[in-house]
Backbone as CSV, one residue per row, in Angstrom:
resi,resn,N_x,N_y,N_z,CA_x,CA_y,CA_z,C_x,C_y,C_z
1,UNK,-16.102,-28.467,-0.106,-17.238,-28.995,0.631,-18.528,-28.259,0.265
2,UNK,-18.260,-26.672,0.023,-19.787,-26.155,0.414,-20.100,-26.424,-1.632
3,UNK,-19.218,-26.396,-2.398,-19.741,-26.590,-3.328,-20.170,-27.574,-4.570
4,UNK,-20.109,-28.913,-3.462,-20.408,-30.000,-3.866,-22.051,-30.180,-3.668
5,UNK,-22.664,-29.686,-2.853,-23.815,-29.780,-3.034,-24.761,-28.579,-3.672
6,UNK,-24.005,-27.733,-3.480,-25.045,-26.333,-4.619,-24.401,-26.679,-5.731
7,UNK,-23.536,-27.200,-6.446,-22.859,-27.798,-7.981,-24.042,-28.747,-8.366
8,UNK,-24.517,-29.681,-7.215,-25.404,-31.011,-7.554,-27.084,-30.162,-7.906
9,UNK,-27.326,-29.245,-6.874,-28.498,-28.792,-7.087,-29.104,-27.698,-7.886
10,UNK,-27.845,-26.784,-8.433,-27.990,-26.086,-9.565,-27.901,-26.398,-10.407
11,UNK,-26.880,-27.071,-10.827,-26.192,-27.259,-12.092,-24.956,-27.096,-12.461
12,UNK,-24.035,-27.296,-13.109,-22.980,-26.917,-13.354,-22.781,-25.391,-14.197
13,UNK,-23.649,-25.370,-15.122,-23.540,-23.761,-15.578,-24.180,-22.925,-14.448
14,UNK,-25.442,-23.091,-13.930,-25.835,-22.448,-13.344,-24.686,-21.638,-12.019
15,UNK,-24.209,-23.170,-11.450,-23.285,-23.112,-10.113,-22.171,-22.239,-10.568
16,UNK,-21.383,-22.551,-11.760,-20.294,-21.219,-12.489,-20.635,-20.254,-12.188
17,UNK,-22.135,-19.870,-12.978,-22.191,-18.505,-12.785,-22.456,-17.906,-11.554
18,UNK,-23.206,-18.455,-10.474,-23.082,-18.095,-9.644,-21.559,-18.026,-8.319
19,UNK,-20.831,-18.756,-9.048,-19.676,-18.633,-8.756,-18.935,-17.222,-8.871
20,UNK,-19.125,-17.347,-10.599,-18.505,-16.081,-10.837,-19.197,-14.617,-10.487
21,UNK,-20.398,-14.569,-10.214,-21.214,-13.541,-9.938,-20.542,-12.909,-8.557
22,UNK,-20.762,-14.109,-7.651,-20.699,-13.809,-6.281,-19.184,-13.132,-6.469
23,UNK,-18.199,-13.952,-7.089,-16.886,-13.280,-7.299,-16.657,-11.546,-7.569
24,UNK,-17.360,-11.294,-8.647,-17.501,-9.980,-8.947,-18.139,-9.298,-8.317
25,UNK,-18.923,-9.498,-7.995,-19.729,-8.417,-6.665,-18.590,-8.522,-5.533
26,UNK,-17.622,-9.559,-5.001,-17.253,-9.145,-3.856,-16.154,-8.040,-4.275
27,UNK,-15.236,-8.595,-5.241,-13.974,-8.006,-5.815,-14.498,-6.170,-5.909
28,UNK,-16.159,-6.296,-6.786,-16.299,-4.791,-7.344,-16.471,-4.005,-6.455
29,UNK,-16.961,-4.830,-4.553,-17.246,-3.884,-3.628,-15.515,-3.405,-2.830
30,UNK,-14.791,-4.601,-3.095,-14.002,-3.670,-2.853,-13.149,-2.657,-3.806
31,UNK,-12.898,-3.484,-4.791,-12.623,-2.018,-5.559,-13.290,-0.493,-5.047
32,UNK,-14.238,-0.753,-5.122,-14.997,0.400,-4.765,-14.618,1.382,-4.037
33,UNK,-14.653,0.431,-2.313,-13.942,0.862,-1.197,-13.003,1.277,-0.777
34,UNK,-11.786,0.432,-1.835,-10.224,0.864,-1.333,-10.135,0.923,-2.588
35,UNK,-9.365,2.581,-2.769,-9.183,2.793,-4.580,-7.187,2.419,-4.431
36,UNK,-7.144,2.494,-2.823,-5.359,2.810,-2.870,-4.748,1.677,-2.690
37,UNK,-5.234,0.400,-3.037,-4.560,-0.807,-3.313,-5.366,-1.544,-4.087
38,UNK,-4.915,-2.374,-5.333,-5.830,-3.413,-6.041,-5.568,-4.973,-5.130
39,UNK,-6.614,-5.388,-5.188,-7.094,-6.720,-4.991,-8.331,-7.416,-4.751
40,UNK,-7.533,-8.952,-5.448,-8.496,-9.786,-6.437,-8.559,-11.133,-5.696
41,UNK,-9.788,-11.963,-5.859,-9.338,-13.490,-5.743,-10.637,-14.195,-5.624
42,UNK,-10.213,-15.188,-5.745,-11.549,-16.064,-5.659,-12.291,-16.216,-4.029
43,UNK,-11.311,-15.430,-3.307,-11.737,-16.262,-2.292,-13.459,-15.099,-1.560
44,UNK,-13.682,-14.428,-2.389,-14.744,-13.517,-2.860,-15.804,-14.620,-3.035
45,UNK,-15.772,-15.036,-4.457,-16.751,-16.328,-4.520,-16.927,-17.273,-3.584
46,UNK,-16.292,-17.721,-2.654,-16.502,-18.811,-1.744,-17.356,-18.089,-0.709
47,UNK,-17.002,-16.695,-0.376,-18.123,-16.552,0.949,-19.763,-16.059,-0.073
48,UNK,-19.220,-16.119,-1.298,-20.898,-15.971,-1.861,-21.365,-17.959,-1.756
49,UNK,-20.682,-18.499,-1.908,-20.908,-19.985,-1.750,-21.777,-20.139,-0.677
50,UNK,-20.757,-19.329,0.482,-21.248,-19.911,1.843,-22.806,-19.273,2.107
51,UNK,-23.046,-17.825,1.529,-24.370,-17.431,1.492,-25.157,-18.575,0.830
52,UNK,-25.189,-18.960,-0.121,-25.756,-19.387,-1.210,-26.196,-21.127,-0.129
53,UNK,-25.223,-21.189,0.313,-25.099,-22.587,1.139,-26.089,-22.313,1.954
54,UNK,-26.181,-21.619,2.556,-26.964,-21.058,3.961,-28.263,-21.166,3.468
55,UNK,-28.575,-20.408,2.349,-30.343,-19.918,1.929,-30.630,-22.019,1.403
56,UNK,-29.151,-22.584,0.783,-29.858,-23.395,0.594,-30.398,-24.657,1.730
57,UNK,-29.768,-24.806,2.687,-29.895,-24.939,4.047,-30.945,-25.193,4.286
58,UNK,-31.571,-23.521,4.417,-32.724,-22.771,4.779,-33.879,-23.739,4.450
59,UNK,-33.844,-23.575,3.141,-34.496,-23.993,2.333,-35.328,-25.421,2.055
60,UNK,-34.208,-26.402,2.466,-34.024,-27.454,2.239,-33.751,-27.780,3.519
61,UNK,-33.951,-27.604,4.995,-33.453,-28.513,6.061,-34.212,-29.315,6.694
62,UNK,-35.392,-29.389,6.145,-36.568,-30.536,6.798,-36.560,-31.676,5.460
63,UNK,-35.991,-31.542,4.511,-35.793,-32.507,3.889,-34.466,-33.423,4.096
64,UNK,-33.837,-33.049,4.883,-32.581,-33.531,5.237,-32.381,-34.724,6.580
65,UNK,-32.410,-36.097,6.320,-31.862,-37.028,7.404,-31.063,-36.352,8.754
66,UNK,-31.276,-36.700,9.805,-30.252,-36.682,10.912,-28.681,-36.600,10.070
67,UNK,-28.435,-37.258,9.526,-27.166,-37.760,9.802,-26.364,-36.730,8.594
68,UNK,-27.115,-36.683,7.420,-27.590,-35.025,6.638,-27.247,-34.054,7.544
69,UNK,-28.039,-33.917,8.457,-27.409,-32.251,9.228,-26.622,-32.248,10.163
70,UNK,-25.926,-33.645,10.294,-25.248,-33.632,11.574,-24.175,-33.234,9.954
71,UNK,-23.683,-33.647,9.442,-22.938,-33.709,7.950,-22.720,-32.083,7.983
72,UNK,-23.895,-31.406,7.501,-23.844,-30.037,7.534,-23.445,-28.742,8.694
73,UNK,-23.689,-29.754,9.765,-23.139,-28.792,10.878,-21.723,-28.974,11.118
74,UNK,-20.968,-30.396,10.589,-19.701,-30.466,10.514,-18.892,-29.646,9.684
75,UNK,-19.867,-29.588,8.564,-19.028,-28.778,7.136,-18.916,-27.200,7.707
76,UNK,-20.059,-26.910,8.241,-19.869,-25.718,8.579,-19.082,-25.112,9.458
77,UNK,-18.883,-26.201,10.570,-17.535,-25.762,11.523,-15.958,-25.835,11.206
78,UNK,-16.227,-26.350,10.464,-14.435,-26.836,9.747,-15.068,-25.562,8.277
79,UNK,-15.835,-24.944,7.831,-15.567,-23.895,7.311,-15.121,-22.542,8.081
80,UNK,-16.314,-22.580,9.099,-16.072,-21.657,9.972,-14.240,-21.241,10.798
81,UNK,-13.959,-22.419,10.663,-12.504,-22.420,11.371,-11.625,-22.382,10.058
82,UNK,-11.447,-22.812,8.988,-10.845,-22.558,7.647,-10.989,-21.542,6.930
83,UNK,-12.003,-21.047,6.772,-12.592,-19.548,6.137,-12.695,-18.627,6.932
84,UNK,-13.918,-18.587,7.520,-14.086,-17.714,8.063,-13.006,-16.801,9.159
85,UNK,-13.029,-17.616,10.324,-12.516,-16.916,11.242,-10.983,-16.226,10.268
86,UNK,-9.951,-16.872,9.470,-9.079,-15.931,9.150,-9.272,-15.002,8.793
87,UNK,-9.862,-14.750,7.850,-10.288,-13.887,7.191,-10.471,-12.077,8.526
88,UNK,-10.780,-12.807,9.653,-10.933,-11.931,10.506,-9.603,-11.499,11.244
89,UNK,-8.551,-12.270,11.276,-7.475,-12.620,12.342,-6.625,-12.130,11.308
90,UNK,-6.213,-11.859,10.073,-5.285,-11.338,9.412,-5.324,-10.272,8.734
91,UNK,-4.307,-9.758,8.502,-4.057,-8.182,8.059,-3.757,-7.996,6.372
92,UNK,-3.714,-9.523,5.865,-3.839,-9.601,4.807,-4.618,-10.258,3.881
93,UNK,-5.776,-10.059,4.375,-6.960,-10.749,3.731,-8.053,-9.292,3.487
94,UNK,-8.581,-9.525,2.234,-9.447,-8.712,2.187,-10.967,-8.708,2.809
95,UNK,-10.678,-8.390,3.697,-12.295,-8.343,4.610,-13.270,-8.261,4.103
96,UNK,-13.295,-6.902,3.315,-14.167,-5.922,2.782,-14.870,-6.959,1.589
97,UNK,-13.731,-7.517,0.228,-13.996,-8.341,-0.756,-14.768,-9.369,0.198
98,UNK,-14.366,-9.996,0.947,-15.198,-11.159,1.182,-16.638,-10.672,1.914
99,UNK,-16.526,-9.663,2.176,-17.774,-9.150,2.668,-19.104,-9.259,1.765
100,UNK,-18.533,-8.489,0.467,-19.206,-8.017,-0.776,-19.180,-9.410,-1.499
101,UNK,-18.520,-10.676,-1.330,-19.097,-11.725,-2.085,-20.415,-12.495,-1.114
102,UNK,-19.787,-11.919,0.215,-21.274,-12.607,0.392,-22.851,-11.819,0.536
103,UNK,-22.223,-10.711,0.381,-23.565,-9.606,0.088,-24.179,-10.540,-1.108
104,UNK,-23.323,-10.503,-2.254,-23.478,-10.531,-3.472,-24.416,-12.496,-3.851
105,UNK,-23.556,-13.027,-2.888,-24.034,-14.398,-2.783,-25.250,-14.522,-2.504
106,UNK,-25.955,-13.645,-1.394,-26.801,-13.664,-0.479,-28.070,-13.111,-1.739
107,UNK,-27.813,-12.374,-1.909,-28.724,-11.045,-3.065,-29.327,-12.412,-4.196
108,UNK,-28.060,-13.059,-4.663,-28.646,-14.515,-5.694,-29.448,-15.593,-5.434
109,UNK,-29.255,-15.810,-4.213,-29.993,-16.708,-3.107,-31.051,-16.058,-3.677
110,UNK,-31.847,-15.382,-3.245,-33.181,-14.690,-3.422,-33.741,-14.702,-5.506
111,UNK,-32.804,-15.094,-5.671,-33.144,-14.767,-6.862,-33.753,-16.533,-7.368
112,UNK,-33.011,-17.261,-6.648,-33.082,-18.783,-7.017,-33.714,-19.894,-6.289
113,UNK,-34.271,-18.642,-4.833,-34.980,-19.622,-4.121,-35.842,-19.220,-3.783
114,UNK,-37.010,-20.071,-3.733,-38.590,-19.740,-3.542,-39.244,-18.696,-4.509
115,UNK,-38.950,-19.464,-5.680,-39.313,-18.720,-6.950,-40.484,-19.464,-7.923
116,UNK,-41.420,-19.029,-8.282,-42.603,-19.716,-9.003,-42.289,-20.434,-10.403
117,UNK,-41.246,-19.520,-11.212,-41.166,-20.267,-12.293,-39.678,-19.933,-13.124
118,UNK,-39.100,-20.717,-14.029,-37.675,-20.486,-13.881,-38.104,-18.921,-15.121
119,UNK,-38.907,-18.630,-15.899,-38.744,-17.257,-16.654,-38.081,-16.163,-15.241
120,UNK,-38.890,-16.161,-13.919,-39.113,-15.145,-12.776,-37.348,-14.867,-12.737
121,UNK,-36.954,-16.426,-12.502,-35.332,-16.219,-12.038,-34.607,-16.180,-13.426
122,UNK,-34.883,-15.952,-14.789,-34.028,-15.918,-15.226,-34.158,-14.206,-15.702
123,UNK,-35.234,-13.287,-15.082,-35.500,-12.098,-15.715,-34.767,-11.390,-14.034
124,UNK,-35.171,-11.794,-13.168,-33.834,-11.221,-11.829,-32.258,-11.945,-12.101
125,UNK,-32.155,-12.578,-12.558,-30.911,-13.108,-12.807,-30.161,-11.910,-13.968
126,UNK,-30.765,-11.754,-15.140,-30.704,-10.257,-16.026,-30.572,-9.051,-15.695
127,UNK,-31.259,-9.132,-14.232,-31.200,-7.611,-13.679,-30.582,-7.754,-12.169
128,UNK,-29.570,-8.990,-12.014,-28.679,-8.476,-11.019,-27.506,-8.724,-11.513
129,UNK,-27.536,-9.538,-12.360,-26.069,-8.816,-13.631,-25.608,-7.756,-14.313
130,UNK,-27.047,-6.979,-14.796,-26.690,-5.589,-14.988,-26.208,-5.420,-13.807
131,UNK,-26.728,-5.237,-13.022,-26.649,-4.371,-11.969,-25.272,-4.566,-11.500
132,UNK,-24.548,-5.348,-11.517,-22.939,-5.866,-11.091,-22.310,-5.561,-12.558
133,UNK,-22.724,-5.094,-13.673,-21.810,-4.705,-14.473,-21.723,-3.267,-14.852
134,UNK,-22.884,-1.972,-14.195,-23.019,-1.176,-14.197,-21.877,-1.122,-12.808
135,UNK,-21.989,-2.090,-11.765,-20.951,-1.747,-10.909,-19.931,-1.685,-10.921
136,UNK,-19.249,-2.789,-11.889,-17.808,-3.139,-12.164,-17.632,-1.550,-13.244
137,UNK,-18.511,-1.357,-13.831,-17.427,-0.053,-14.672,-17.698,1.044,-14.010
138,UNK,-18.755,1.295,-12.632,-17.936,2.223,-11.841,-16.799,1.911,-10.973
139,UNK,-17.195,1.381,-10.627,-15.543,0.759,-10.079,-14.051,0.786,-10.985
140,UNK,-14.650,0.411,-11.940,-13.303,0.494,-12.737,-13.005,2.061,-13.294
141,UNK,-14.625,2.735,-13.365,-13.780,4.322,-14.261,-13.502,4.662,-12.384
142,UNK,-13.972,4.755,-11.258,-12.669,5.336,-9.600,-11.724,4.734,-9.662
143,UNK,-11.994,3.686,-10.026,-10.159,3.263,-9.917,-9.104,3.904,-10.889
144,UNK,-9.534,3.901,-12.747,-9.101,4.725,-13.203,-8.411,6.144,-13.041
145,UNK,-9.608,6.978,-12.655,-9.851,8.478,-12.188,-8.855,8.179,-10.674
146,UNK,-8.763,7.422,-10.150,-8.341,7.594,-8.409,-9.057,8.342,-7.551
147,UNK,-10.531,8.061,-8.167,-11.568,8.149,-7.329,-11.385,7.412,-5.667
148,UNK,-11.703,7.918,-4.540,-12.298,7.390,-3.779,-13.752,7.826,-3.189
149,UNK,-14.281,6.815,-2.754,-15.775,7.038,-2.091,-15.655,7.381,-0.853
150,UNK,-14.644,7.107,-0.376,-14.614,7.721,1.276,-13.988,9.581,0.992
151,UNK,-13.880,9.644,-0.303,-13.355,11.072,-0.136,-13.928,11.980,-1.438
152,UNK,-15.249,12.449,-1.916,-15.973,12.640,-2.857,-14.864,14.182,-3.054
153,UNK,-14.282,14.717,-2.473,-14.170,15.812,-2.289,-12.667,15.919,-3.922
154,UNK,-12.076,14.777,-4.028,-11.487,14.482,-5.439,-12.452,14.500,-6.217
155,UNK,-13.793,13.969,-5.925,-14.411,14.151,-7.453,-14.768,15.848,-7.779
156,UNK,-15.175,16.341,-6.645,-15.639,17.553,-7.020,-14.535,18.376,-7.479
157,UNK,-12.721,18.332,-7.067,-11.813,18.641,-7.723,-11.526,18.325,-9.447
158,UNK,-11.655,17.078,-9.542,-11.320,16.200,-10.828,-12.743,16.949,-11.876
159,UNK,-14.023,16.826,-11.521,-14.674,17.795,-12.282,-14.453,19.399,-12.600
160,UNK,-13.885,20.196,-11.139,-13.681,21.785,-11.576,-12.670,21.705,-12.339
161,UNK,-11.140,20.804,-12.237,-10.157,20.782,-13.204,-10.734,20.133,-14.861
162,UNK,-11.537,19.452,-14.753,-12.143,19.089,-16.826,-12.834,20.402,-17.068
163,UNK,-13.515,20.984,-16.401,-14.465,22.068,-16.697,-13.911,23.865,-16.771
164,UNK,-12.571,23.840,-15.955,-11.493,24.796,-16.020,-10.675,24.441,-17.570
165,UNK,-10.058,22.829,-17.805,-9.213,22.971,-19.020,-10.497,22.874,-19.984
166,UNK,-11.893,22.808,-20.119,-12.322,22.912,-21.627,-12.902,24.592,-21.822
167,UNK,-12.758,25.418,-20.973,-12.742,26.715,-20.711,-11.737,27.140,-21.955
């Protein structure tokens, strides 16, 4: 539902990538977070959807018929009850990932809406991809290392032990 109409109004490459963006930002925040279990999924990208849905909403809701937002307030409650709320009610859903796709969703929004000219969004579009791929390979060298961020106190170990064996 939510991505039948940001597919129509981006584009199809465009809508991918923002697919896949939102994906990796949610996945890399949790990596981040929890180094002591891996997990992955798309379902990361969908709450960047639902950001992305929202700003476009925003954006766009005085151009929209009655019958348009009665449409949209439906989609959103049958998301809200399909997505969302589990996500809260189970012990096996990654919270955190879906958190960070819609950080990540939300962050693109801004990049694609209420923008003067497409160079603007395609030079923030460059620099919030770095910025999610400088993330993904920290994420990936803590996960490596068995870094965690809730516990810096391994890194400061994992450095005195490289700096003891090149002694």
């Amino acid at each position: 539902m939510l991505g039948f109409a940001l597919e129509a109004y981006f584009g199809h490459g465009r809508f991918l990538l923002l697919y896949l963006l939102s994906g990796i930002g949610g996945n890399l925040l949790e990596a981040a977070m929890n180094t002591e279990a891996i997990s992955v999924g798309a379902s990361t990208s969908i709450f960047g959807l639902i950001a992305l849905h929202i700003a476009y909403l925003k954006e766009n809701w005085s151009a929209f018929t009655e019958e348009q937002k009665k449409n949209h307030y439906i989609a959103g409650g049958i998301s809200l009850l399909l997505i969302i709320v589990p996500s809260f009610t189970s012990n096996h859903i990654d919270v955190i990932g879906h958190f960070g796709g819609f950080i990540a969703g939300a962050l693109l929004s801004m990049i694609y809406y209420k923008q003067s000219t497409e160079s603007d969004r395609r030079k923030k579009l460059k620099a919030a991809f770095i910025i999610i791929f400088v993330l993904y390979f920290a994420a990936l060298f803590m996960f490596l290392f068995g870094l965690d961020v809730r516990s810096f106190d391994r890194l400061s170990g994992y450095c005195a032990s490289v700096l003891q064996d090149s002694n």
